[in-house]
N, C-alpha and C positions, 0 to 999 in steps of 0.2 A: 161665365166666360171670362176670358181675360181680357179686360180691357184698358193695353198695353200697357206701359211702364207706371198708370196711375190707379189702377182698379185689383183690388188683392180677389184671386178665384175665389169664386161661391159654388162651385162644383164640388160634389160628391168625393171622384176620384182623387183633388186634389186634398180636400182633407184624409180621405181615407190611408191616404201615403205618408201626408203630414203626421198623422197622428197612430201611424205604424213606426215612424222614426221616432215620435218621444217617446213609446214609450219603448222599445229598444235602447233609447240615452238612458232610461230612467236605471236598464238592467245595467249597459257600459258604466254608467258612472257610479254607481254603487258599487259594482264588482273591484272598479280601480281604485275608488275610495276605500272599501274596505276590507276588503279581502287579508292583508297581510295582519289586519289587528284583528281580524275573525280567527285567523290561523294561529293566531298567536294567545290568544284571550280563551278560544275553546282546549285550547294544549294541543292540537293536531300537527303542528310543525313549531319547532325552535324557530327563535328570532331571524339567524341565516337564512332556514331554510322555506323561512313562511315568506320572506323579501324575496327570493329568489324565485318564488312561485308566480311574484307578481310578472318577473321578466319570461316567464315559462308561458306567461298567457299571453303577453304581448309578441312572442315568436310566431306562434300556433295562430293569432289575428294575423301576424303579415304574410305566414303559409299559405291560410285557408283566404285572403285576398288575393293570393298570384293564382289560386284555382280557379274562384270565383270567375276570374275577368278572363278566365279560357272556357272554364261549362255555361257563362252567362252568354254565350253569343252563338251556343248550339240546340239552345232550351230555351221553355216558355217560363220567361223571370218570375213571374208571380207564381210558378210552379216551385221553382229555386226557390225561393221568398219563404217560403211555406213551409221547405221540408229543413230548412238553416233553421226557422225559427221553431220548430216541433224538435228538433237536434238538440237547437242550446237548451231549451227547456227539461226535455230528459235529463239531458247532464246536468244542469246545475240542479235539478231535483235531487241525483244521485248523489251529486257532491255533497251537498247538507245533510242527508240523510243517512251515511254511512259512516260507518268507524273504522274505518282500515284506511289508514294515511297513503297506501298504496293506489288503490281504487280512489281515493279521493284527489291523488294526483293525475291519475287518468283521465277522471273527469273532467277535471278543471283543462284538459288539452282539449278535450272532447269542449267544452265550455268556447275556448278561445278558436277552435279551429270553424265551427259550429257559426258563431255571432260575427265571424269576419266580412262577412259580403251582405251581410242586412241590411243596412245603412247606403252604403253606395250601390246598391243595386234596388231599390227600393229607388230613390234618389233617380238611377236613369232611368226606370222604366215609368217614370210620371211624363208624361201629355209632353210633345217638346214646346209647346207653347205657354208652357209654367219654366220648363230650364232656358227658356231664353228670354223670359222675363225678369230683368230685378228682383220688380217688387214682389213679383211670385216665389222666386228663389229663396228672398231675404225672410219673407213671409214663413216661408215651407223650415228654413234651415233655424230661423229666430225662435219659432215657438217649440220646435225640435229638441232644442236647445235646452230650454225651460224642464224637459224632465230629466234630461242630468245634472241639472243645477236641487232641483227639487225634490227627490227621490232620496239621495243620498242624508238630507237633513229630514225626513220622514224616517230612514230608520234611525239615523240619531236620537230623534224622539222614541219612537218602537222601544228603543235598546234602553233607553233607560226607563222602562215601564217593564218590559220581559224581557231583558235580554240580550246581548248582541247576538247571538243564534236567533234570534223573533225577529230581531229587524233584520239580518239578512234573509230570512224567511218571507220576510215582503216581498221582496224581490220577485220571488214566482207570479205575485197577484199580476203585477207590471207584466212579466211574459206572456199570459195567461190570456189578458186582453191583447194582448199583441199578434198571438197565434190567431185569436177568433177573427180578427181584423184581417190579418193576412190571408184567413179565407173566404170570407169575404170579398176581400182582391181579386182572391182565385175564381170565386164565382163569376166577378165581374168580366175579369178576363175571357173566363170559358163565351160571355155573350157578347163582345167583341168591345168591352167597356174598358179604361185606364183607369 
């Protein structure tokens, strides 16, 4: 329970959400960290056009955000929750996995349009008695936080063992647990649980 502005949740739901949001940061802040020296470093786009992919992914999050916040208020979110995060993971499967720079730009739209409402819709559909708490909030958003801070130096390490294709290959591990998480949710939700 929450026990107002001085007790951090010990509930299920609320970790369950907390810990669907980092590791989604783990995928956002790796993607923004490194994406352009991935595209650049495997030969898949020039220097232009691997920087310009980065602003092609942050269009496609503000797109697929003005969606988000019109399909999340006619739908069961932890339904939406579920099929963003099984989306972005397909595509960014396909993005590393193919060699046609065409297709690999698709993806990466599919990527960005895909991961845009994870995060804030995850975010509101937690318990309103965590988003109107501080400590809950600070709690929920602090340790969120921690896997985009931490992820992106995991595959730093990765990439100089195998690779910078191997460390951004990590990245799936991060989705992977995210997906299973978010069903999870789903189940919860289907028994009338946050």
């Amino acid at each position: 329970k929450v026990k107002g502005e001085g007790g951090i949740p010990r509930t299920v739901g609320f970790w369950l959400n907390t810990f669907i949001m980092f590791f989604y940061l783990c995928a956002e802040g790796s993607l923004t960290g490194w994406l352009v020296t991935y595209f650049q470093d495997e030969g898949i786009f020039p220097a232009a056009i691997a920087t310009a992919m980065q602003s092609f992914l942050w269009i496609m999050i503000l797109l697929g955000r003005l969606m988000c916040a019109i399909v999340s208020t006619k739908m069961n979110k932890s339904v939406l929750i579920l099929i963003l995060g099984l989306a972005m993971t397909a595509f960014f499967i396909l993005m590393i996995t193919v060699s046609n720079p065409v297709v690999i730009f698709l993806a990466l739209l599919g990527v960005g349009f895909s991961m845009s409402g994870i995060y804030p819709t995850t975010l509101s559909s937690m318990d309103t008695r965590y988003n109107s708490s501080t400590i809950a909030t600070g709690t929920c958003i602090g340790t969120a936080t921690i896997g985009a801070i931490a992820m992106p130096i995991i595959i730093g390490q990765v990439a100089e063992r195998a690779g910078l294709a191997g460390g951004i290959a990590t990245i799936s591990i991060a989705l992977f647990v995210m997906v299973a998480l978010m069903i999870f949710k789903l189940a919860r939700s289907r028994r009338g649980l946050i």
